[in-house]
VEXKE-11787 format. One record per residue (C-alpha): residue in three letters; chain; x, y, z. Coordinates in steps of 0.1 Angstrom, whole numbers, padded with zeros to 4 digits. Example, Ala and Ser with C-alpha at 12.3 -4.5 7.8 and 13.67 -1.06 7.14 Angstrom:
BEGIN
REC   aa  ch   east  north     up
REC  ALA   A   0123  -0045   0078
REC  SER   A   0137  -0011   0071
***
This chain:
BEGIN
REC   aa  ch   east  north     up
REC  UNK   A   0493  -0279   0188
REC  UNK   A   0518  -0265   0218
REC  UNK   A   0512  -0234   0227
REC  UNK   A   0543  -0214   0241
REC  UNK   A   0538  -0188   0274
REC  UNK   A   0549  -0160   0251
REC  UNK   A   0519  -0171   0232
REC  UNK   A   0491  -0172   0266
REC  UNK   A   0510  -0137   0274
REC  UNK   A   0500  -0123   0245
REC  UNK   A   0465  -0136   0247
REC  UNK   A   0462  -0113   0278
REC  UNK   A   0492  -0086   0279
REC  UNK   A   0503  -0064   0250
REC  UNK   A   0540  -0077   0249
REC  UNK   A   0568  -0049   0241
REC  UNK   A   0600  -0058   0231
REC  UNK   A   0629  -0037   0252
REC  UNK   A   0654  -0038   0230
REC  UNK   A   0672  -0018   0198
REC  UNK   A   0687  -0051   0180
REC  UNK   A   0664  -0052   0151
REC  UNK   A   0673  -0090   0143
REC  UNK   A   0656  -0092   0182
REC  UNK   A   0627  -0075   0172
REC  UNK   A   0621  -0094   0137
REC  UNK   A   0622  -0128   0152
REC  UNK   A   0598  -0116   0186
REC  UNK   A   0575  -0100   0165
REC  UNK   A   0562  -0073   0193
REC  UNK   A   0535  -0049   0192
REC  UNK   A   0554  -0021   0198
REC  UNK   A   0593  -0012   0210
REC  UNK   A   0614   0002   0236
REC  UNK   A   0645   0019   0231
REC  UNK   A   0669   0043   0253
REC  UNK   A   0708   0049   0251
REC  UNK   A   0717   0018   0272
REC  UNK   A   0698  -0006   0242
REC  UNK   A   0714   0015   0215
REC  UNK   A   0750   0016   0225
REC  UNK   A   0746  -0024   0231
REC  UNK   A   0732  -0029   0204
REC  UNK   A   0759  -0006   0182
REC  UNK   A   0785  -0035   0179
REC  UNK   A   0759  -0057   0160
REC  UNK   A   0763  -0064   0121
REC  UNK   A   0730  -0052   0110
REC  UNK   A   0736  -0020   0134
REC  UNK   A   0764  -0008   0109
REC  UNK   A   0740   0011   0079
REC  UNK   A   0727   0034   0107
REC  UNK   A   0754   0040   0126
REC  UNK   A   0773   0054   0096
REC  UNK   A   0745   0068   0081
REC  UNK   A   0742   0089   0110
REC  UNK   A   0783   0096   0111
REC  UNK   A   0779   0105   0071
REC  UNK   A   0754   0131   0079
REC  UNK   A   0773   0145   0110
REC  UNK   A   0806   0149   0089
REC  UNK   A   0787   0177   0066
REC  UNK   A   0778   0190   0099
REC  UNK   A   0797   0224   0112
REC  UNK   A   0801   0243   0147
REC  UNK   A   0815   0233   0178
REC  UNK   A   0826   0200   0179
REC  UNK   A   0802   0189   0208
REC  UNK   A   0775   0203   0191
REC  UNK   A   0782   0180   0161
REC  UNK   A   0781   0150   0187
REC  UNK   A   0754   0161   0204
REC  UNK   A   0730   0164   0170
REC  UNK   A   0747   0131   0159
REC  UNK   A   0737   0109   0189
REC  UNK   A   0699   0125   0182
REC  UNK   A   0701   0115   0147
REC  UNK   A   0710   0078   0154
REC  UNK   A   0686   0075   0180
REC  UNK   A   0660   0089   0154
REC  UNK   A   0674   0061   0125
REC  UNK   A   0670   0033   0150
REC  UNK   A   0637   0044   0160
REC  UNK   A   0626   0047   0122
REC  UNK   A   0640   0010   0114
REC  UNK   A   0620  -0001   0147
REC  UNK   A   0587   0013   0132
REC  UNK   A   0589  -0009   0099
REC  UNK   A   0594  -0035   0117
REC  UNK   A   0564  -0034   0146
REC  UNK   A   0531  -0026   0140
REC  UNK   A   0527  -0003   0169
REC  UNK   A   0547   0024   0189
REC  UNK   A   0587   0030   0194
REC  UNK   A   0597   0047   0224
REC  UNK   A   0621   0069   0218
REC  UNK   A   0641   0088   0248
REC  UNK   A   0647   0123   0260
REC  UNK   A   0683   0127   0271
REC  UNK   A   0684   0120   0310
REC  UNK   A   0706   0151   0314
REC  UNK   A   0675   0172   0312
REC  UNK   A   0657   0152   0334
REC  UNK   A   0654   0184   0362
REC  UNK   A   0646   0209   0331
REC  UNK   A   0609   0210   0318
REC  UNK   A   0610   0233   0293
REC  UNK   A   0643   0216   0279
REC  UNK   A   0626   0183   0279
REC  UNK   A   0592   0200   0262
REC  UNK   A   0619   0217   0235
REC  UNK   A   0638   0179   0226
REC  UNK   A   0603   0164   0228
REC  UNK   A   0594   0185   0199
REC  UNK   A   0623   0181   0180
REC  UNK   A   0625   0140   0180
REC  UNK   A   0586   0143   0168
REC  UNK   A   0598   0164   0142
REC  UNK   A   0626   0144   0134
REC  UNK   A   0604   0112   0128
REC  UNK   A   0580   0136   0107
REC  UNK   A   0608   0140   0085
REC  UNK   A   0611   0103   0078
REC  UNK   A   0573   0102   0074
REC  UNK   A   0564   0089   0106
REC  UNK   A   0538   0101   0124
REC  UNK   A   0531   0115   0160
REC  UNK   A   0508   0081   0164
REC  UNK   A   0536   0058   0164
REC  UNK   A   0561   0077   0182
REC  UNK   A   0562   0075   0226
REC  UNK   A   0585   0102   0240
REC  UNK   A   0603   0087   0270
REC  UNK   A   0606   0109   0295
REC  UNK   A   0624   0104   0332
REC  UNK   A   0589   0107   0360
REC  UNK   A   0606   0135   0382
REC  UNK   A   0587   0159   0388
REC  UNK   A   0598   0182   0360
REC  UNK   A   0593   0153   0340
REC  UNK   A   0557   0146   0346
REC  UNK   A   0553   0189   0341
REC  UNK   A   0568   0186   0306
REC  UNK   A   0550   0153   0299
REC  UNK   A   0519   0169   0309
REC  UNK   A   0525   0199   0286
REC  UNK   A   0531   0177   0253
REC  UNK   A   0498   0155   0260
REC  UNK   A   0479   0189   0259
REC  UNK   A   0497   0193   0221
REC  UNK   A   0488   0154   0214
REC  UNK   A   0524   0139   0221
REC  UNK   A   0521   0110   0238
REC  UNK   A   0544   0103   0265
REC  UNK   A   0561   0068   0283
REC  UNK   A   0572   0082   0317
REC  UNK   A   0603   0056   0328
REC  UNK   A   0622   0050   0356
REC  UNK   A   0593   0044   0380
REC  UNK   A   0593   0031   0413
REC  UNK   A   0567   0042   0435
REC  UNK   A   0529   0047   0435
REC  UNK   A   0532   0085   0441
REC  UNK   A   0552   0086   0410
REC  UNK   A   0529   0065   0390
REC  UNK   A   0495   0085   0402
REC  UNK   A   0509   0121   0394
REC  UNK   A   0516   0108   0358
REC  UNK   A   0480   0094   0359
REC  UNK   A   0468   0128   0371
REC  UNK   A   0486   0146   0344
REC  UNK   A   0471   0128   0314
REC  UNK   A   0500   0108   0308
REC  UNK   A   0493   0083   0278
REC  UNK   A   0516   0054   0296
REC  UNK   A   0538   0050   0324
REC  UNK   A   0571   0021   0328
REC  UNK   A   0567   0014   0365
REC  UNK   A   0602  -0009   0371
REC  UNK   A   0605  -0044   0386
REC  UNK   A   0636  -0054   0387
REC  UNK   A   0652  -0027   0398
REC  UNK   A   0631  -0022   0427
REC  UNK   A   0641  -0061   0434
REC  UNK   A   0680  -0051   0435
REC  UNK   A   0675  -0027   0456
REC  UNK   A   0656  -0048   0482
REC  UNK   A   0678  -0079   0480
REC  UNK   A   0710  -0057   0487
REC  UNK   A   0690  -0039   0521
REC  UNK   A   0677  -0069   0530
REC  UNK   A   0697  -0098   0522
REC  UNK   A   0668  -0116   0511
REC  UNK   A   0658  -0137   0488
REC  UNK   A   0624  -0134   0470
REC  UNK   A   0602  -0155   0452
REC  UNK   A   0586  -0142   0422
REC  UNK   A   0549  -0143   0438
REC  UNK   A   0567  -0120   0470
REC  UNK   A   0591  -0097   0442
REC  UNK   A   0587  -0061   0460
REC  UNK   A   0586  -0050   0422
REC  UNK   A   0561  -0073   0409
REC  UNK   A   0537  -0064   0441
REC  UNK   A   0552  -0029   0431
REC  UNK   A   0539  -0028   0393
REC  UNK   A   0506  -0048   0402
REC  UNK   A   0492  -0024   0433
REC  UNK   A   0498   0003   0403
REC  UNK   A   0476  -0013   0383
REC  UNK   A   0449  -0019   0405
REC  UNK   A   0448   0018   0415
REC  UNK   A   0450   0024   0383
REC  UNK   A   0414   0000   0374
REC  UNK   A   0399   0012   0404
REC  UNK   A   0400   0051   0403
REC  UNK   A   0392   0047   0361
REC  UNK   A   0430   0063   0356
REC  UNK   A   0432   0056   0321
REC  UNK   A   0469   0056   0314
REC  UNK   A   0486   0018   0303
REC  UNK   A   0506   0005   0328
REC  UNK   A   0534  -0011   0312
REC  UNK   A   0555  -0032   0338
REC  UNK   A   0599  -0031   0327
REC  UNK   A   0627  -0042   0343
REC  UNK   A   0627  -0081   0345
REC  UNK   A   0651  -0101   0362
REC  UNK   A   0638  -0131   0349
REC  UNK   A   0608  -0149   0337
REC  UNK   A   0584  -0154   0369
REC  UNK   A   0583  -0124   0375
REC  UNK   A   0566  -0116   0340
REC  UNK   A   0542  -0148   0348
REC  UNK   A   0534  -0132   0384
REC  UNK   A   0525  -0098   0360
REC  UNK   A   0503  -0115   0326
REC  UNK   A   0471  -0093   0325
REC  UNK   A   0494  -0066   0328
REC  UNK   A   0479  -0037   0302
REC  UNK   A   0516  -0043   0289
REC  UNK   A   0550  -0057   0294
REC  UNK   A   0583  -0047   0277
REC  UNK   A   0609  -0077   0275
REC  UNK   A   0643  -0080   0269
REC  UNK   A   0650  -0104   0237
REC  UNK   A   0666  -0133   0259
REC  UNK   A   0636  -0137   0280
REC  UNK   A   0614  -0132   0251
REC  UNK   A   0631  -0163   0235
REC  UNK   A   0631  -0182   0271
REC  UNK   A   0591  -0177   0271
REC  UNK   A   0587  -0189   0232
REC  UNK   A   0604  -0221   0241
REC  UNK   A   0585  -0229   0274
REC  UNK   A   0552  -0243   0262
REC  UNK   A   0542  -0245   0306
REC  UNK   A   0504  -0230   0314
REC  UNK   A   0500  -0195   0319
REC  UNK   A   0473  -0177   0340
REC  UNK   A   0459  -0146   0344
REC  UNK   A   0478  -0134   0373
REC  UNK   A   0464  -0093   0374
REC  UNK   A   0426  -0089   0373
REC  UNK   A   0409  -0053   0385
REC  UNK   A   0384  -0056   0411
REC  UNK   A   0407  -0082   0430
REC  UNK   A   0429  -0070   0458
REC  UNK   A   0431  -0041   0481
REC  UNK   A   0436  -0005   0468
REC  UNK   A   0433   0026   0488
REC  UNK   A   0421   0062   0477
REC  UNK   A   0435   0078   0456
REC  UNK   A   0451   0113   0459
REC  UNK   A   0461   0139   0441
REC  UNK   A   0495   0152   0447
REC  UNK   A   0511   0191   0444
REC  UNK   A   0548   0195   0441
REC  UNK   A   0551   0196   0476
REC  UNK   A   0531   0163   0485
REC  UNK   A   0549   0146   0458
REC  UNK   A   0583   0156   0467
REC  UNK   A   0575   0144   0504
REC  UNK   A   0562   0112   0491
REC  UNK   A   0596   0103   0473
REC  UNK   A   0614   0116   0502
REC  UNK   A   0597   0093   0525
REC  UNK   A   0602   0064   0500
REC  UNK   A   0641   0057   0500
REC  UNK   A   0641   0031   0475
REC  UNK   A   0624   0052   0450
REC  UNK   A   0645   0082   0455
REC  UNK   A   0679   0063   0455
REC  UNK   A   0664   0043   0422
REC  UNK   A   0650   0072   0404
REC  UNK   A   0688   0091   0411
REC  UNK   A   0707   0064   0404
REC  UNK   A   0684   0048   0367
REC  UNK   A   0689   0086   0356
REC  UNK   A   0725   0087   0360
REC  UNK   A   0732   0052   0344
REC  UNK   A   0717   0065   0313
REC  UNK   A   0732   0097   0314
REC  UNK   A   0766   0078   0321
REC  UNK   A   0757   0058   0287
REC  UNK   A   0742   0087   0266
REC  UNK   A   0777   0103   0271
REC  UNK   A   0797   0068   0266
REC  UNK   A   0775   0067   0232
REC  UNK   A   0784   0105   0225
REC  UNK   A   0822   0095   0232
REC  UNK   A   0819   0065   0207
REC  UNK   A   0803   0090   0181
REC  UNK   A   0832   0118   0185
REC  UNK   A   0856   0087   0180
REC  UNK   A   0844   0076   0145
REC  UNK   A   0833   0114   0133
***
């Protein structure tokens, strides 16, 4: 019998699918799912995205107030619908996402937090299968830490840098998206280099997480993002998870190649591990230019889509 890599990956990584095109996520079959505004306005132009999208637009037309308002309520409601049609279809967790625009705001991000776990209890769905994604600025990893202490669990995105990644660890967070790709842009356009996958600054990135992680008994699941391509998820397997995109999902279902073990604890170096205020924190980011400029820039892409999606919406209401 062949045996596919997507099949040896999941014999050692829980795999995640990154993605809000259900057809994607029926024929990956993933544990759990990962959406934010970027998957949902691609995925808004697909066939079988049409019942929820007007579903959504029925509801906001009965809607009345200021016209933004309207939008605003209608975006959360479609991002609720998708994330309802993602739990049937995964046995595990949906990630759903707090608006980037209140990425500086804790108490803001605590209030939406609420409300999209609210939302989903409407539909029936509980707390246990819902991950608030949350932004890991500093504000974010406050708020994050806030909604753990009420049983929320939180997936803390747009990571780049181990100081990021240990104050979400500190603060209880139940799992943290620590990027690779991203990180690989950014070092390819400063450098001019090429990598291979086994020298990726955001696969070495992702795996000295997870070793600090295994080392200093930080319990939250490191879930690497992000992929450029399909070495660098090999170079990661062990990983506690991964979340895919649907094309290289379906590239590592047809490659029936060995698979190893890449990521096991006790190998490889790992410093101590320190706890860090708001002012060692901010330092830390500000002495990391790649994570700073990264961090900036992921949160403005989605807030550019979140409002490309809201301009969509206030077309068709």
């Amino acid at each position: 019998m062949t045996i596919s890599k997507l099949e040896r990956l999941r014999a050692m990584t829980v795999v995640v699918a990154d993605t809000g095109d259900f057809e994607a996520v029926r024929r990956a079959k993933p544990v759990d799912c990962t959406t934010n505004p970027t998957l949902v306005l691609k995925a808004i132009g697909l066939p079988h995205f049409a019942d929820p999208l007007e579903a959504a637009l029925t509801w906001g037309r009965g809607l009345s107030g200021e016209r933004g308002r309207v939008v605003e309520a209608v975006a959360d409601r479609l991002a609720i619908e998708v994330g309802a049609r993602l739990a049937d279809l995964v046995p595990g967790r949906v990630s759903t996402e707090v608006d980037a625009d209140l990425s500086f705001d804790t108490a803001a991000t605590v209030a939406k937090a609420r409300a999209i776990i609210a939302a989903y209890a409407a539909r029936g769905i509980g707390r246990e299968r819902i991950l608030i994604k949350i932004a890991a600025t500093w504000e974010g990893i406050r708020a994050a830490e806030i909604l753990q202490r009420e049983g929320i669990d939180c997936n803390l995105t747009l990571i780049f840098s181990l100081a990021q990644a240990t104050a979400c660890g500190d603060a209880g967070v139940f799992l943290i998206s620590p990027f690779v790709g991203r990180i690989l842009d950014w070092w390819v356009k400063a450098t001019g280099t090429s990598y291979t996958p086994a020298e990726d600054p955001g696969v070495r990135s992702v795996a000295a997480i997870w070793r600090h992680f295994k080392a200093h008994g930080i319990a939250t699941v490191v879930m690497g993002a992000s992929f450029r391509n399909t070495g660098e998820i090999e170079e990661l397997a062990g990983c506690d998870r991964l979340t895919i995109a649907p094309a290289l999902l379906d590239q590592l279902a047809a490659d029936a190649g060995p698979l190893e073990r890449r990521l096991v604890a006790g190998v490889g170096e790992v410093g101590p591990h320190r706890v860090l205020d708001e002012r060692g924190f901010r330092w830390a980011m500000n002495e990391d230019a790649m994570a700073t400029e990264k961090l900036a820039e992921g949160i403005r892409l989605f807030a550019a889509d979140l409002a490309a999606l809201e301009r969509l919406i206030d077309t068709r209401l």
